[in-house]
Structure formats: structure tokens, C-alpha cells
VEXGU-909348 format. One record per residue (C-alpha): x negated, y negated, z. Coordinates in steps of 0.001 Angstrom, whole numbers, plus 524288, in hexadecimal, padded with zeros to 5 digits. Layout:
XYZ...
***
This chain:
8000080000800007F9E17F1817FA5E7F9E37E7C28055F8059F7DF40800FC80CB37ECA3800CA80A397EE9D80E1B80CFD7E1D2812B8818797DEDF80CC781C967ED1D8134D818A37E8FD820AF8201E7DD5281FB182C487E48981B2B828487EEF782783827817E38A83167835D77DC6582C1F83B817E8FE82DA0836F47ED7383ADA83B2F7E0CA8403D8489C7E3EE83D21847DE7EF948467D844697E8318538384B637E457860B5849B67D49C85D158502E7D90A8501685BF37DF748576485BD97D4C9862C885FCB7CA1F8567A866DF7D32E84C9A86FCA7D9F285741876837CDE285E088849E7CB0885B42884F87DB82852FF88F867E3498557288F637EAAE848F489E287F0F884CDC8A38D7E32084E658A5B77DF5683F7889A197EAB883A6189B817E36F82C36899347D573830C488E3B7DBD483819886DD7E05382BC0887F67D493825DE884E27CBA48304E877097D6F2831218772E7D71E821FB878AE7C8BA8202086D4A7C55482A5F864737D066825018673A7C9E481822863A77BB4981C07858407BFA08228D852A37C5998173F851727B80B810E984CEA7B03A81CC78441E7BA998217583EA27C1E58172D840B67BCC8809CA83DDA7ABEC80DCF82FD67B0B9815AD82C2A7BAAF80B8D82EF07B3A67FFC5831817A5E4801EC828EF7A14380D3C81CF47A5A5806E581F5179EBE7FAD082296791B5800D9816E3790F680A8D80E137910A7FF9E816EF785F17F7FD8169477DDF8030C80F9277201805BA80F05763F880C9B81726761508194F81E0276E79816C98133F776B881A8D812F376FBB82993822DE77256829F681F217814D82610815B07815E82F8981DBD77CBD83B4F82753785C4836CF81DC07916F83712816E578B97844798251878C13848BD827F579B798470B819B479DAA84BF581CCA797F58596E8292779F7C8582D822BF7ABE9855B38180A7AAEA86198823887A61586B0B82B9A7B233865E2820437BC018663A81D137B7F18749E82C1C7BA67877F182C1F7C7028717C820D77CBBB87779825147C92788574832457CF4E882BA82A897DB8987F02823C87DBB888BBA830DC7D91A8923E836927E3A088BD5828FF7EE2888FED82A657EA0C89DB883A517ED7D89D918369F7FA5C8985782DF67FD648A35F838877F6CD8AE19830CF7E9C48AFF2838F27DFC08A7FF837407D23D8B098828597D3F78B2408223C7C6F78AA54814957C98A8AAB1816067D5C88A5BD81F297D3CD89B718157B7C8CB897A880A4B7D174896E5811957DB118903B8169C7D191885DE807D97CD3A883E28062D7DBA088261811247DD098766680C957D0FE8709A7FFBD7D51D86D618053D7E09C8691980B3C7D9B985DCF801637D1F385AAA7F8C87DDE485950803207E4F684E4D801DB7D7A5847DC7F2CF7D7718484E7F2C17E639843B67FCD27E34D8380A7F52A7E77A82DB97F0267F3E7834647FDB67F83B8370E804C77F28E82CBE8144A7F6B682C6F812688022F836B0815617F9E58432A821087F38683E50825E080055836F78253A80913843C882C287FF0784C4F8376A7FA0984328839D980A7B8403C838AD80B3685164843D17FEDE8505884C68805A8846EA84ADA8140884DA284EDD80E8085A5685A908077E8522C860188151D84D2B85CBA819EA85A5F864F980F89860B0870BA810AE8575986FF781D64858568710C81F25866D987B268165E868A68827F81B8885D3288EDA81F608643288FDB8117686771895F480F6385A0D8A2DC8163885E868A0EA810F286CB28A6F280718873648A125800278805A8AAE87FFC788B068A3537F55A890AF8A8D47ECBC884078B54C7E867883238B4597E501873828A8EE7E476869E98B0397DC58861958A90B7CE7185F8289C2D7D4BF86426898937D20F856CF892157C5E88525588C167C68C845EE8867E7B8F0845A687E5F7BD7484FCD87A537C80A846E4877117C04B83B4786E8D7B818842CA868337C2BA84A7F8651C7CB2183EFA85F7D7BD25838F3856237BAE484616851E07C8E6844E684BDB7C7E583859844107BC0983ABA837527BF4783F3D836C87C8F7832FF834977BDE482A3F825E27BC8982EFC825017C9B8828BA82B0A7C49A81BC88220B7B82F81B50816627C33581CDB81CAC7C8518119A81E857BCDF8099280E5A7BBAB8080880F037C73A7FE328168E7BFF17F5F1820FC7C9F77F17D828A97C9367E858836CE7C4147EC9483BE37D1DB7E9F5833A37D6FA7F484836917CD527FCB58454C7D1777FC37840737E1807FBC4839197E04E80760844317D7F480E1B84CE37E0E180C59846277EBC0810FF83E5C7E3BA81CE7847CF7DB9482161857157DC4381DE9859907EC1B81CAF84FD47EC3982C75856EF7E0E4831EA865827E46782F52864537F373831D585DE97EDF883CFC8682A7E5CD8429F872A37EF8383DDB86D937FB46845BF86AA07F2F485292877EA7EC958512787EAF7F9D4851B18759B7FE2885C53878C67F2C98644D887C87F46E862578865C80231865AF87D06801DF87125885CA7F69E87799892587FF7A8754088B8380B3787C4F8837F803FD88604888EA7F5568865F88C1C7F0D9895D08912D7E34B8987F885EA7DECC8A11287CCB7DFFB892FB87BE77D8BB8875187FCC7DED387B78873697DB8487333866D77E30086C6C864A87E96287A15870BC7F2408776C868FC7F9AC86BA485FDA7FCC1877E7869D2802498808F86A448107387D0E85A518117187DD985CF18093A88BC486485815898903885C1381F6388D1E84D0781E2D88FF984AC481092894F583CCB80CD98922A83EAC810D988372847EB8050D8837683DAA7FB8A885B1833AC803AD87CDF83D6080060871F383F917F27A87377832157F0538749B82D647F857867D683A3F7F14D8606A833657E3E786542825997E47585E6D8297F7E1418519D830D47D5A3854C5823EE7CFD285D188197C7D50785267823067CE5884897821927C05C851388117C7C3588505C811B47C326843E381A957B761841D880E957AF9984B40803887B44F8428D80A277B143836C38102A7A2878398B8037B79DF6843657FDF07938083C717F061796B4837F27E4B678DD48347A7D71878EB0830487D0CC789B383D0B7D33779530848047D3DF78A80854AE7DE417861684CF97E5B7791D784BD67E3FF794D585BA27EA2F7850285CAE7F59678998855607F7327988985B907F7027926386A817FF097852186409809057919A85F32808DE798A686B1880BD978E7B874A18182A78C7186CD581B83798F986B1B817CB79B87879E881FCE78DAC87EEC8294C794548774982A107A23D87B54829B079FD988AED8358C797B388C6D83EA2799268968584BFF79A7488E8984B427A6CA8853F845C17A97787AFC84EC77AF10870CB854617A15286D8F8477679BA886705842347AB4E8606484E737A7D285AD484C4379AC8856098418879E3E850468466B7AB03848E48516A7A1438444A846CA7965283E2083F587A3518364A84D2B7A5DE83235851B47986982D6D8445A7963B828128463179E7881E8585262796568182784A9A78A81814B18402E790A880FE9848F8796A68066C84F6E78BE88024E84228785808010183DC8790387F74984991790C67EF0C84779780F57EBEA8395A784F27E9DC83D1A78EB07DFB2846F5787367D8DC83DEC779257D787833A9782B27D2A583D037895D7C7F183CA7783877BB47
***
């Protein structure tokens, strides 16, 4: 396999694996309950899937790449805020991630309020990830291949166990009716696919043809992402209907439940593994938007400039949810001006 052959699968490898993560679910399951209106359902999942392809695949593989090198003047600083923006984004992400993965270690082993620990142990994951992003070209497609097929297995392994929750009904709930909000599912399936467009822009330097660029979208991103959020909505609806008690939320956790009631620690084992991807993804969204320059002391100004936003960021008191949020949203609506911009840059270059 030629080297553009190999990246171009790696990226397709890494879109696809994404699809099959807990962040993924956390986003794409919110407001599904595929029994509530099953048709509106697939389309608000279809629809989404469909958008996304566009704003997260096709714009960063085949338009960004093309513009950046057409650009010049005070354009180029408004690009480069823009990309110093999703930088600070990513670091301030990464370090939340990371310390969520220690949080969720230490509740596997019984300690879940210990700080220093889960600090320690979220140091521990994110060099982890930054190692699988320094040994990229040494393990090419294998990392992301074995954990997005781990994701999916434990996806037929959740719908599966809870299967008899699709003739089941909770006594605990006095209607499912209006559990559904597909809104909520068009947007969630939208935030999920997000951080897959760094992959796309990775892409995008082979030049492809735009055929390729819809192939590998296809096959990367929309077929993952709304099998993906089909299969986890369903195990969600059925997991709450066998499992659901008033006191808990009915959210991503109830895909979890039947695992929860049946060897404990392999609970936590499984969020953590379906949690790598996402973080790995955020590594290499920092390598590839820090701003680089010729003169190294320059580069270490703008990697501690970078992390004391992205730190200032990540330890503030209110959660965090609200601004990994905002900043999936701004990759997401990037994505529609840039479009625009290269359709008027095709037609005042036609004859």
C-alpha cells in the first residue's frame, strides 16, 4: 500500500471509530426514543448524518485546503484567530477529558471523590494519548480499528442484552409518549461528528479528487455515525425500560445498565476503553491547529500562551459541557461560510 493509500485509509479508520464512542452516544442519544415516532427518528439521525457529511467531511477535505492556499492579506490573521481559537478549545477539552478518565479509573476501583488521584490518573491517560499520536505512523489504522470494532461489539452486546426491552414496559413509567425529542437528536448527532473533521482536513492534504472525498465520507463518517446513534438509541430505550428507576436520569448511562448488573468493574473498563478515541482525537486537533513558526522560543511562547487559555478555561467552577459545546458548534458553523466562500470563488473564476 503507497503512502497516500494508507493515509487516506487511516483517516477514513479514525472518522469511523469515532462514531463508536461514549462522547458519541452522550450527544447522539439525548432527546431518542426510537419507539416514540421510529420514522421521524430516522430522519431526524438520517438528516444530521447527512448535514454532517458536508460540514465535517466534505468543507475540511475539499474546500479548506483549497482556500488556505488562495488566501492572502488581512484574511490570513482572521484564519488564524479562528484556528488559535479551536486550538485553545482543543487543549481546554483534552485536559477535561483526561481528568474524566481518571474519574472514571478511580470509580472502577471504589475511590470516586479522591482529587489527587484522579489528577494523577488523568495525567496518566493524557500521556497516553499523546503517545498513540506520537506513534501514528508506526501503528497506522490498528489503534483506531480495534477500539471503534470494541465500541460497536459492546453496542450489539448492549442491544442484545436488553433485547426483551423492546416488548417491555417499565412500571416505574407512567407513559413514554413525548420522551421523544428529535431536535435534540439532530443536534446531538451534529455535535458528535465534530471533532471528526480534524481527520477530514488531514485528509484534504492529499488532494483527492471530490469523488473521494464523498467515497470516503460515506464510508468514514455518515454510514459510522448514524448506525451509531441508531443502535445506542435503541439500547438506551431498552435499557431504561428494563432497568429505568425514578431517582436516575434516563440518558447514555442507561446503555450501561445491564453491564452495571452483572460484573461491576467491567463497567468502568468499558467506559474508559470507549473514551480514548475521543481524547486522542482532541491531541490531534492541538498538534494540528498550534501555530507553528520558524524560531522554536517562539513556538514554546505560543504552546504556554495556548495552554493558559485552554487551562483558564478548563478549571472553571461551572461545568464544562456548556463551552466543549460551544466550541463543537463554531467547527460546525465554520464549515457554512467557508462553503459559501468557495462556491463565489468558483463561479468569479468560471468563464
Amino acid at each position: 500500500m503507497d503512502h497516500a493509500r494508507e493515509q487516506l485509509v487511516r483517516a477514513v479508520v479514525w472518522e469511523a471509530a469515532l462514531s463508536y464512542t461514549l462522547a458519541t452516544w452522550g450527544f447522539s442519544t439525548r432527546g431518542a426514543w426510537p419507539s416514540d415516532g421510529p420514522f421521524q427518528f430516522m430522519g431526524a439521525v438520517l438528516g444530521a448524518a447527512t448535514v454532517a457529511l458536508f460540514l465535517c467531511h466534505v468543507v475540511p477535505a475539499a474546500v479548506v485546503p483549497r482556500l488556505f492556499g488562495r488566501t492572502n492579506g488581512s484574511i490570513v490573521y482572521v484564519l488564524r484567530a479562528v484556528v488559535a481559537w479551536y486550538c485553545v478549545g482543543a487543549f481546554a477539552s483534552f485536559v477535561n477529558f483526561a481528568r474524566a478518565e481518571g474519574g472514571l479509573l478511580l470509580w472502577g476501583w471504589g475511590h470516586p471523590n479522591q482529587t489527587v488521584w484522579i489528577t494523577i490518573a488523568g495525567f496518566a491517560f493524557g500521556l497516553f494519548a499523546v503517545l498513540l499520536v506520537r506513534l501514528e505512523d508506526q501503528l497506522g489504522w490498528i489503534v483506531p480499528g480495534v477500539l471503534g470494532t470494541l465500541g460497536l461489539m459492546f453496542l450489539v452486546a448492549a442491544l442484545f442484552a436488553t433485547s426483551a426491552g423492546f416488548w417491555t414496559r417499565n412500571e416505574h413509567m407512567t407513559r413514554e409518549n413525548g420522551l421523544a425529542d428529535n431536535v435534540k437528536v439532530f443536534k446531538g448527532v451534529l455535535l458528535a461528528t465534530a471533532p471528526a473533521a480534524i481527520f477530514a482536513l488531514r485528509l484534504g492534504r492529499l488532494r483527492p479528487p471530490l469523488s473521494t472525498v464523498f467515497r470516503t465520507g460515506v464510508l468514514g463518517l455518515w454510514l459510522p455515525v448514524a448506525s451509531s446513534a441508531a443502535l445506542a438509541s435503541l439500547a438506551k430505550m431498552c435499557g431504561a425500560r428494563l432497568y429505568w428507576r425514578p431517582s436516575l436520569p434516563i440518558d447514555e448511562g442507561c446503555i450501561f445498565a445491564w453491564a452495571n448488573r452483572s460484573v461491576f468493574p467491567w463497567v468502568a473498563i468499558a467506559a474508559i476503553t470507549l473514551t480514548v478515541l475521543p481524547l486522542v482525537a482532541l491531541v490531534f486537533w492541538i498538534k494540528e491547529t498550534m501555530p507553528k513558526t520558524e524560531r522554536s522560543w517562539k513556538n514554546w511562547g505560543l504552546i504556554v500562551v495556548i495552554g493558559s487559555l485552554g487551562l483558564r478555561f478548563a478549571f472553571k467552577g461551572d461545568s464544562f459541557l456548556p463551552h466543549y459545546e460551544l466550541w463543537l458548534w463554531s467547527i460546525l458553523l465554520a464549515g457554512v461560510p467557508l462553503a459559501v466562500w468557495s462556491a463565489v470563488l468558483a463561479l468569479c473564476s468560471s468563464p
